[in-house]
N, C-alpha and C positions, 0 to 999 in steps of 0.2 A: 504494500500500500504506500501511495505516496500522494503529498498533496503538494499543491501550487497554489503562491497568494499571490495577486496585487489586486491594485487599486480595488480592493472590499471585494475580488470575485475570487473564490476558493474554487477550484480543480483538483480533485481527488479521482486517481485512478488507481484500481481494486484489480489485481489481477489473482485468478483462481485455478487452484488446480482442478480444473474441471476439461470435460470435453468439449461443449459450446454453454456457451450463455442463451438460453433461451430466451424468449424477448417478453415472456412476461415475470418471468427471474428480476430482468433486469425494472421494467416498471411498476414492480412490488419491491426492490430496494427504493427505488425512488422516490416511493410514496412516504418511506419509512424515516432515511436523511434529513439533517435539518434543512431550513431554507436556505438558498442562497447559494447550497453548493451544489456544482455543475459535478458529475461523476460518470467515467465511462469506466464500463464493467467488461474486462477481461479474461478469457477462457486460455488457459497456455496449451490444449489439445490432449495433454497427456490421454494417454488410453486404459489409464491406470487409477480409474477415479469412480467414485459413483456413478450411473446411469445419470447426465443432468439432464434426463426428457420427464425426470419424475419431478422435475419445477416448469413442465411446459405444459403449460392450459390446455395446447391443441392437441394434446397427445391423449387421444380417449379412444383410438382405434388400435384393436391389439396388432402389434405388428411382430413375429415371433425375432426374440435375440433384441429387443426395444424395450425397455421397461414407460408404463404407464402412467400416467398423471398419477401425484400423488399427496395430494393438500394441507397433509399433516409435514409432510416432507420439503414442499417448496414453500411453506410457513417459516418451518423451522432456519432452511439455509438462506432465506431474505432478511431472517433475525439478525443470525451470525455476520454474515456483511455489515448490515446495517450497523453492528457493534462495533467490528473491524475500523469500521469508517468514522464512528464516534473518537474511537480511543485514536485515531492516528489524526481527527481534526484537535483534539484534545492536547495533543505531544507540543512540545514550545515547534514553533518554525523555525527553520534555520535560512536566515538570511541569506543571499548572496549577489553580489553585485554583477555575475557573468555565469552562463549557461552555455555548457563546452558542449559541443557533438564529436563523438570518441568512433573512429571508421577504422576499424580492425580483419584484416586479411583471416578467411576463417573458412578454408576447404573442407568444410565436410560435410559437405550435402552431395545427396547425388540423383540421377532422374530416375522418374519412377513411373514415367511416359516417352512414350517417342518426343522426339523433339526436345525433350525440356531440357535446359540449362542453368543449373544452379548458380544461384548468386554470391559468390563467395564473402560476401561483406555483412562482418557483424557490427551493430551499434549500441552506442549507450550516452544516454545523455544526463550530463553531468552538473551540479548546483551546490557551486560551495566545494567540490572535488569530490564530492558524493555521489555516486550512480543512483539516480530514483527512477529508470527506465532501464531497462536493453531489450533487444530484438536479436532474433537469427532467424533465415528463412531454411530451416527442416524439421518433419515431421518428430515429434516425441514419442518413436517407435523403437526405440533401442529397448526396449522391454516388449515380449511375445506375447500374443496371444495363450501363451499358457500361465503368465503370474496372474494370481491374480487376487492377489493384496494389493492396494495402494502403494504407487510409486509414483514420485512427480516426473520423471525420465529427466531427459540433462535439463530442461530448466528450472526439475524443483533444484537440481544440485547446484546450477549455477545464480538461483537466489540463493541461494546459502552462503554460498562463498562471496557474492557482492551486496549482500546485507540490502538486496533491492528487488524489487517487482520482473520479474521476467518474461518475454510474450512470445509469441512468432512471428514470422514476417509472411511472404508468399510461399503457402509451403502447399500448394495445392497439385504440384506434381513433382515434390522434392521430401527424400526419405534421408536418413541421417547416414552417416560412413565413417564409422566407428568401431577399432576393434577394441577387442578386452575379451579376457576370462570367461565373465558370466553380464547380463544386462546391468547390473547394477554397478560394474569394473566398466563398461562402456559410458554408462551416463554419467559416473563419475571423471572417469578421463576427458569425455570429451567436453564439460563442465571446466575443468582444470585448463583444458585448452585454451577454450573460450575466453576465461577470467584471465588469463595473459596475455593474450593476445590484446585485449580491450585493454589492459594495463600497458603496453608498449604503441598502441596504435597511434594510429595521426588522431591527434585531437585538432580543433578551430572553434574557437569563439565565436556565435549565432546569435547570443542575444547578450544585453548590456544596457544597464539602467537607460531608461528615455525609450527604447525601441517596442516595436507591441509583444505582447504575451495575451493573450485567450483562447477561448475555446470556443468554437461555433461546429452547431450543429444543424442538419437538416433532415427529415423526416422523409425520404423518395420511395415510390411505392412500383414496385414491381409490377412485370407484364404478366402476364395470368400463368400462371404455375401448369408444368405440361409434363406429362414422362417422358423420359427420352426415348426416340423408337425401337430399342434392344431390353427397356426396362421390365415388360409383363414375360418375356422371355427369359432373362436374365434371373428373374426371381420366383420365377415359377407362378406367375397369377394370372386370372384372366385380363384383359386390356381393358373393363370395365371395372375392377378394385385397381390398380395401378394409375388410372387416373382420380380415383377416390383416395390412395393412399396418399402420391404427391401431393395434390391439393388440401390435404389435412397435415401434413408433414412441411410443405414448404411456406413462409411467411409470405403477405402480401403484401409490404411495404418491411422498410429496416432505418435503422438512422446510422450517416455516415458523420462523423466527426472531426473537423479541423483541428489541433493542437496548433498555435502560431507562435513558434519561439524564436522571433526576430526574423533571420533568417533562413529559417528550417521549420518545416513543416510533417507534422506527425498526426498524419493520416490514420483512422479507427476504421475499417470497414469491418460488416458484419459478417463476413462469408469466409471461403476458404481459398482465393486467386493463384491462380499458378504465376511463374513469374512473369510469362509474355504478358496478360495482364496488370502485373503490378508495374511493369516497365510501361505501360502504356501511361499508367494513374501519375507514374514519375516525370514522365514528361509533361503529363498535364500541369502537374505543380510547379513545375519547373518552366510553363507558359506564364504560368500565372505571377513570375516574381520571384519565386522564393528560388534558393540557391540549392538548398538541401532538402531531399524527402527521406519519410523516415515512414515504413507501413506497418504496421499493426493490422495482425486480422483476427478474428475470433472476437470482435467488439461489440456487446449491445443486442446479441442477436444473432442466427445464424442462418444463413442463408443457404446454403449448400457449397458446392464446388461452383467456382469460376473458371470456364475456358472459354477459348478463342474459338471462334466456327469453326476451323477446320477440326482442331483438339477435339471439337464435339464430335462431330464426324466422325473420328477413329473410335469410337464408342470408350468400354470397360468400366470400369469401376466408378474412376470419378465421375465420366461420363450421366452415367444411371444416377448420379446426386447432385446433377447439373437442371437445375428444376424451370430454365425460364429459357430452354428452345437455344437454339444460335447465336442467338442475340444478347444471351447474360449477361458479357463484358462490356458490353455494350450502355448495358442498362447501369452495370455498378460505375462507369466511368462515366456517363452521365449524372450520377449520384455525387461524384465528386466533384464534377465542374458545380452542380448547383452549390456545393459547399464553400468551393470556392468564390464563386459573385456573391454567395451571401458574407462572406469574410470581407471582400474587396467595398463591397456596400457600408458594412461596417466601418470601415477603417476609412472611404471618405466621407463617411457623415461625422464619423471623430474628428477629420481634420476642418472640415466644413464649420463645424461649432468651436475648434478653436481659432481661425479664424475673425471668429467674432467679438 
């Protein structure tokens, strides 16, 4: 957990060892927080976690290997947040006059699709010389389908070791490449990697007293939820539940989130984007001004897999959880430009009023 202050607005973001954040997870915290503070809610993927579809409202269709709504359940873990988020508004702030963006050389992803190319760069961004963020884009799969105690995989081990919030980046067709021993010898090591390499990487100063810091958010609502056409095959149901399942399983709108820290921008989306689209969402921010992106996915909500048309096209796995047709990327990188003109809106009505 980590919060951001200025000028009277608080930014707390809650990252959880969970698999996604369900979206009504996330607005039964919100109802629960004090006023005034903006919070985006984060799932680090691990596979190593409670079922969280047992805090998802729309989860009332059995779907077998899915656990069910469950109200005594998504009571309870909106509680526990909400406490998380009291006790860390609660902690003195710690000041600092410069917000470092920390870009660390970090090979160890690798595809888990044709085509994909991992992004080799880990981030962490820094306040006061303290990490209260990092990112890396691969999956938290270095633990198998057979543990199956809780494990945070490498980023509950590399919040440990940087005493900070840990997320993912575009990990929507990028698997981890890690050896070791046993799962727990990999998530460690490759944890031990990571927290070096961010300790030696190119740091740059992004933000600096006077420059903006907020958070803006926007609410875009999705093309109508579709199976993909291998899905009633691929899972053995008829074409009539596989368009009943998607449509109760995939959300119909998501909220995307701008982070502005001067000159770097920390992007919240709610899905799962492989990297050809999170390079796309990078250039867009990178139209828009800012020098630096930085993406976060598993935010507020989850959306499924994000691919590219063609990517959809080759079907498989993440294909089948690619819930909005062709066009996905399309629609989430439209979710970000609206973010952005509502950011850019903002900031000349700020300068508009001082002005006056």
């Amino acid at each position: 957990m980590s919060v951001l202050e200025r000028d009277n607005q608080r930014i707390a973001i809650a990252v959880l060892d969970a698999l996604t954040i369900p979206e009504s997870l996330a607005a039964a915290v919100r109802e629960r927080i004090p006023p005034g503070v903006e919070l985006v809610l984060v799932a680090t993927h691990t596979h190593c976690a409670p079922d969280s579809q047992m805090a998802n409202v729309r989860m009332t269709l059995s779907v077998p290997g899915i656990a069910n709504y469950d109200r005594k359940y998504a009571d309870t873990l909106a509680r526990e947040v909400d406490r998380a988020v009291r006790n860390a508004l609660a902690a003195p702030l710690q000041h600092a006059a410069t917000i470092e963006l920390v870009t660390a050389n970090a090979p160890w992803g690798r595809a888990r699709r044709e085509g994909a190319e991992p992004d080799p760069r880990a981030f962490a961004l820094k306040a006061g010389g303290k990490v209260f963020l990092a990112t890396f884009g691969a999956h938290p799969t270095l633990n198998g389908p057979e543990q199956m105690a809780y494990r945070g995989d490498w980023p509950g081990s590399l919040a440990a070791l940087l005493d900070a919030p840990v997320a993912t980046g575009a990990i929507g067709d990028i698997s981890p490449n890690f050896d070791g021993t046993d799962a727990d010898a990999r998530s460690k090591g490759m944890a031990k990697r990571l927290a070096q390499g961010l300790e030696k990487g190119r740091s740059r100063i992004v933000w600096a007293q006077g420059r903006p810091l907020a958070l803006v958010t926007t609410t875009h609502t999705f093309a109508n939820p579709v199976p993909h056409p291998t899905f009633a095959q691929e899972y053995g149901v008829p074409a009539p539940l596989a368009t009943l399942a998607v449509q109760r399983f995939a959300p119909t709108s998501g909220r995307v989130s701008l982070l502005a820290l001067g000159e770097c921008a920390v992007v919240f989306v709610p899905a799962e984007p492989t990297v050809a689209v999170a390079r796309r969402i990078e250039r867009e921010v990178r139209r828009s001004g800012f020098g630096r992106c930085v993406l976060v996915s598993h935010a507020d909500g989850w959306a499924g897999y994000v691919l590219e048309p063609e990517d959809y096209d080759r079907g498989g796995y993440e294909a089948t959880l690619s819930f909005y047709g062709r066009s996905g990327a399309d629609g989430l990188v439209d979710a970000v430009r609206e973010t952005l003109a509502r950011y850019r809106s903002m900031v000349a009505r700020s300068l508009c009023g001082q002005s006056r």
